[in-house]
VMD Tcl script that builds the backbone (N, CA, C; Angstrom):
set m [mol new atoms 210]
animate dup $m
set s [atomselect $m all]
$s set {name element resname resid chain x y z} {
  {N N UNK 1 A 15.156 9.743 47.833}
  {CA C UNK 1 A 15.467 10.794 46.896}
  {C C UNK 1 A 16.033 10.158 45.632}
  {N N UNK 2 A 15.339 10.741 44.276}
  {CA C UNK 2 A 16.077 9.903 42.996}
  {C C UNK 2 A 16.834 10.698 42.586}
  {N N UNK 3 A 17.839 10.724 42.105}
  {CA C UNK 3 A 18.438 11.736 41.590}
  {C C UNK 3 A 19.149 11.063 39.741}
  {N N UNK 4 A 18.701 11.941 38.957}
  {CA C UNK 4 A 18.509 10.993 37.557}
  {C C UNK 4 A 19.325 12.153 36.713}
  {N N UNK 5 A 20.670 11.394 35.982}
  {CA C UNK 5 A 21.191 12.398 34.803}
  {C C UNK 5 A 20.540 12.621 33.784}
  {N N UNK 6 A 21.029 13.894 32.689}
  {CA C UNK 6 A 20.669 13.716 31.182}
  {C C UNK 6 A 21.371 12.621 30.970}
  {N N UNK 7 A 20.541 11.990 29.909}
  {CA C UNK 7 A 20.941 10.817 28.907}
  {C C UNK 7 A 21.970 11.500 28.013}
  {N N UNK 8 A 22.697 10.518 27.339}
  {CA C UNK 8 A 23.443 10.419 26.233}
  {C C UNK 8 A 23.115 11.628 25.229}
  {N N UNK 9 A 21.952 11.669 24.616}
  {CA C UNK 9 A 21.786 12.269 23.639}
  {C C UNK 9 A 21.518 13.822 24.469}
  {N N UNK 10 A 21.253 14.225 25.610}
  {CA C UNK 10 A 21.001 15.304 25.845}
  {C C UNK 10 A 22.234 15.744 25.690}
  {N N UNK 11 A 23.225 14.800 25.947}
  {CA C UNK 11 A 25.087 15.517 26.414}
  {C C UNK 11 A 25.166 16.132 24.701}
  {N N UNK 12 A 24.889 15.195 23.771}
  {CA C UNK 12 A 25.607 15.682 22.583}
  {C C UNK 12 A 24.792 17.058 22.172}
  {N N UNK 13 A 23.631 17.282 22.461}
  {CA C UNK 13 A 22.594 18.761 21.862}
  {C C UNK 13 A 23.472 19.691 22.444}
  {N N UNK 14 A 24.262 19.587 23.823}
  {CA C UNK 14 A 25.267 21.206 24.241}
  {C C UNK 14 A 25.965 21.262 23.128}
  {N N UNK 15 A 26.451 20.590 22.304}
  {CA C UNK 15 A 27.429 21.385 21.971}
  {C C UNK 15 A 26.907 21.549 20.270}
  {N N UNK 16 A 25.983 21.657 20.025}
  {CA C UNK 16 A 25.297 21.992 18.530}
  {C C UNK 16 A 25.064 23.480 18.610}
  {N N UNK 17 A 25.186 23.915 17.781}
  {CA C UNK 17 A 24.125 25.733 17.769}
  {C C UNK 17 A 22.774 25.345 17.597}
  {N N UNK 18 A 22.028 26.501 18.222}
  {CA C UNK 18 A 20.379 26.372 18.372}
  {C C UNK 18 A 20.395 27.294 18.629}
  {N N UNK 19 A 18.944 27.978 18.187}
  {CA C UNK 19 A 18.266 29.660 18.555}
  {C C UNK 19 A 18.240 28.981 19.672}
  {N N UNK 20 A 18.218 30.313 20.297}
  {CA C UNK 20 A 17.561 30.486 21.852}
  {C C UNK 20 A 16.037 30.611 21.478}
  {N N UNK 21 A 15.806 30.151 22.716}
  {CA C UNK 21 A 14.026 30.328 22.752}
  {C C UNK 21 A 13.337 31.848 24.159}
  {N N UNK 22 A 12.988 32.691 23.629}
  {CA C UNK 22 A 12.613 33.648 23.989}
  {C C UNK 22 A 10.555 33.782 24.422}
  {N N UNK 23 A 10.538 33.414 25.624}
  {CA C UNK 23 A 8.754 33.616 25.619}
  {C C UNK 23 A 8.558 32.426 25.239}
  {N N UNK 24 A 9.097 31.191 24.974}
  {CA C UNK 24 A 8.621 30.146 23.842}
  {C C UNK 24 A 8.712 30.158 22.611}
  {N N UNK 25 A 8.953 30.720 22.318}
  {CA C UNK 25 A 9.021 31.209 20.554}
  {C C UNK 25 A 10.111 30.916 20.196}
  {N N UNK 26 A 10.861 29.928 19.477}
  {CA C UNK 26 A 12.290 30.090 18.829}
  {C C UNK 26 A 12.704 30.967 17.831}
  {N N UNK 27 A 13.987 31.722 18.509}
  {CA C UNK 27 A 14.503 32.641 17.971}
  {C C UNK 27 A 15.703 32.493 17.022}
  {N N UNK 28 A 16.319 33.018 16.241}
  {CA C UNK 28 A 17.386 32.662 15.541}
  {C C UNK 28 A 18.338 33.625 15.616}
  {N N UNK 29 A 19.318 34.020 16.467}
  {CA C UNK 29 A 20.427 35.432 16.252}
  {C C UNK 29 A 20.165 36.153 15.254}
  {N N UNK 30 A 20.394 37.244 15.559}
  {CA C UNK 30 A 20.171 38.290 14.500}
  {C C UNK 30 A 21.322 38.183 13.342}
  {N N UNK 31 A 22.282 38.111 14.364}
  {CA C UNK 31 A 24.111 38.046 13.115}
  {C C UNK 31 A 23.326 36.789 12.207}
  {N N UNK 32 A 22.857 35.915 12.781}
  {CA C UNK 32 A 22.736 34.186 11.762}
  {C C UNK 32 A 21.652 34.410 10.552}
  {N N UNK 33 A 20.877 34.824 11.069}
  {CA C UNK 33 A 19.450 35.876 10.537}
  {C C UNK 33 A 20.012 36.418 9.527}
  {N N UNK 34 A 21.277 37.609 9.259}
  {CA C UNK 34 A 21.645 38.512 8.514}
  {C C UNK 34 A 22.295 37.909 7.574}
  {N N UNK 35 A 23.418 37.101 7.959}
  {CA C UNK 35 A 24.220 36.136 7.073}
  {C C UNK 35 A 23.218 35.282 6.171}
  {N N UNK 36 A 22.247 34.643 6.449}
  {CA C UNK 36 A 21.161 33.743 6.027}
  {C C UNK 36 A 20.372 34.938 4.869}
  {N N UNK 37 A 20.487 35.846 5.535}
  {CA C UNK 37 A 18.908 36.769 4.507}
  {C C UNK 37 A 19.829 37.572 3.305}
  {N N UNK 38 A 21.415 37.720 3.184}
  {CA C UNK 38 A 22.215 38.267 2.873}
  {C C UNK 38 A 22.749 37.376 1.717}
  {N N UNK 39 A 22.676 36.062 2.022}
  {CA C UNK 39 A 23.003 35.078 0.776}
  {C C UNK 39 A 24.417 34.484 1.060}
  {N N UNK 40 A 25.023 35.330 2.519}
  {CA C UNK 40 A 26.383 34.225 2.556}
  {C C UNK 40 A 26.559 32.942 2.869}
  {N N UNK 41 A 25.705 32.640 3.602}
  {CA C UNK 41 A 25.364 31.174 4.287}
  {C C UNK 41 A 24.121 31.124 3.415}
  {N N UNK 42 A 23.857 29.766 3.725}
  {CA C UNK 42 A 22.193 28.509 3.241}
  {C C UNK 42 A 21.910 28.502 4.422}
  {N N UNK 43 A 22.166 27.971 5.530}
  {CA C UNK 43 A 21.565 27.643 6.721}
  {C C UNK 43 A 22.116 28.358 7.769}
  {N N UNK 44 A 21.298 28.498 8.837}
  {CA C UNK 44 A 21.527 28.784 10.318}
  {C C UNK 44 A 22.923 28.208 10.939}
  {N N UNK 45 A 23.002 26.632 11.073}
  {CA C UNK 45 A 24.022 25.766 11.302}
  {C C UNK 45 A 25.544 26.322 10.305}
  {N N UNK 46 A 25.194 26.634 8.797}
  {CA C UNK 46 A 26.565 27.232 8.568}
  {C C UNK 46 A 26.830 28.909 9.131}
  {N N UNK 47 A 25.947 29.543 9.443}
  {CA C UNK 47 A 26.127 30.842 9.667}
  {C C UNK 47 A 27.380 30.356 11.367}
  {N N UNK 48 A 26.671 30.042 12.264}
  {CA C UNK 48 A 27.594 29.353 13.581}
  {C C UNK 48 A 28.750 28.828 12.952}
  {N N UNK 49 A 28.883 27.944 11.733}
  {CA C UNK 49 A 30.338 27.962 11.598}
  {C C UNK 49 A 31.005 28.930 11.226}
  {N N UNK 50 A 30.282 29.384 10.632}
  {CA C UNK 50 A 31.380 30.724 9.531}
  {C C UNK 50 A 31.507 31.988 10.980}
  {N N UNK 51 A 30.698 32.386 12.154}
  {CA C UNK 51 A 30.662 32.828 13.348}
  {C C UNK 51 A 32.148 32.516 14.077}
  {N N UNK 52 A 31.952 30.908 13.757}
  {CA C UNK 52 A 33.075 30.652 14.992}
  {C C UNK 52 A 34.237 30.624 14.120}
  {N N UNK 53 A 34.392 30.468 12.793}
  {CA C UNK 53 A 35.700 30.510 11.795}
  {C C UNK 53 A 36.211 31.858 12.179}
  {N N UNK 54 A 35.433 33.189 12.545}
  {CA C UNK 54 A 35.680 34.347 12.362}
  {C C UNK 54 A 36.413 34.730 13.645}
  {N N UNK 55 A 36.064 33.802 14.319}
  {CA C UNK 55 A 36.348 34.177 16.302}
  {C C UNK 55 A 37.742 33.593 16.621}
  {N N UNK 56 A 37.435 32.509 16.025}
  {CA C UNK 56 A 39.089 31.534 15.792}
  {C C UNK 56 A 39.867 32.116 15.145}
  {N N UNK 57 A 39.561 33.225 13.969}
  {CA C UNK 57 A 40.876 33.841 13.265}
  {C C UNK 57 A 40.937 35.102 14.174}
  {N N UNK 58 A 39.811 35.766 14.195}
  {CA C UNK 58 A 40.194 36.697 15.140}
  {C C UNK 58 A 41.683 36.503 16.737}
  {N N UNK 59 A 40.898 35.594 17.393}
  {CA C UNK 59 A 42.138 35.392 18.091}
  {C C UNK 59 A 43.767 34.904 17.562}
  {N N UNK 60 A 43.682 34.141 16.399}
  {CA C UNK 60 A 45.190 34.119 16.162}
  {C C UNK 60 A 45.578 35.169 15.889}
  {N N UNK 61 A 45.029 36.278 15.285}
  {CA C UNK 61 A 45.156 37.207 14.366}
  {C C UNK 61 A 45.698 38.335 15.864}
  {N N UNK 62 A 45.259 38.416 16.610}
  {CA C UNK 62 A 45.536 39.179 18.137}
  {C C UNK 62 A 46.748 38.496 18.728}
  {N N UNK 63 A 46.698 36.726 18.983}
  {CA C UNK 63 A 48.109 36.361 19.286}
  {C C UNK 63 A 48.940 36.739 18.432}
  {N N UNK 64 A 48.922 36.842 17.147}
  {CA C UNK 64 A 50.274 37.025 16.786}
  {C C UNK 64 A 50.297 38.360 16.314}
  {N N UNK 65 A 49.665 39.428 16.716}
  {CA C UNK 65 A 50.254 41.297 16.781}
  {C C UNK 65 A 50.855 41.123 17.913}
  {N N UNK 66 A 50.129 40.037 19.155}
  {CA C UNK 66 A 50.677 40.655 20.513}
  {C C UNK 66 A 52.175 40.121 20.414}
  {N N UNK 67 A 52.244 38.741 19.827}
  {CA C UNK 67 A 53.585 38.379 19.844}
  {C C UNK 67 A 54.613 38.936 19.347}
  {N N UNK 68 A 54.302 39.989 18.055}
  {CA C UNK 68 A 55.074 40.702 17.601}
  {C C UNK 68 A 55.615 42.166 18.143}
  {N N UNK 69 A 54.424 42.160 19.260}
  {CA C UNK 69 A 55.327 43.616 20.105}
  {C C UNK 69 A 56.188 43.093 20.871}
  {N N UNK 70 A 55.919 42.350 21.484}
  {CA C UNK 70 A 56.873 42.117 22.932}
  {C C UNK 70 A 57.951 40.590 22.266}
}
mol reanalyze $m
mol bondsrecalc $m
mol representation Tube
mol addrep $m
C-alpha cells in the first residue's frame, strides 16, 4: 500500500481565495463578483481581502458591545 502526501505547494493553495468550481466551470462568489463589477475592488483576490477586513471588524466590533454590557 503507498500512501503519498500533498506536496509543498499544494499546502500553500489552502490558504489563498479561489472560486469554487461548480460542474467544472469556475465560479467566482457573487459578493466578489459585485464588489469587482461595482468598482470597489480591481480584482477578485482584493475583494477576499476587503471580505475578510469586514469579518475581522465585524467581530471586534461585537467583542467590544459585548464587553460593554457585562
Amino acid at each position: 500500500m503507498d500512501v503519498q502526501f500533498g506536496d509543498e505547494e499544494n499546502q500553500r493553495e489552502i490558504y489563498q481565495f479561489k472560486s469554487k468550481a461548480v460542474l467544472g466551470d469556475s465560479r467566482t462568489p457573487h459578493m466578489a463578483r459585485w464588489l469587482v463589477k461595482t468598482g470597489i475592488v480591481k480584482s477578485e483576490k482584493s475583494a477576499g481581502t476587503l471580505m475578510l477586513l469586514i469579518t475581522i471588524a465585524c467581530f471586534i466590533a461585537a467583542g467590544i458591545i459585548l464587553w460593554s454590557l457585562f
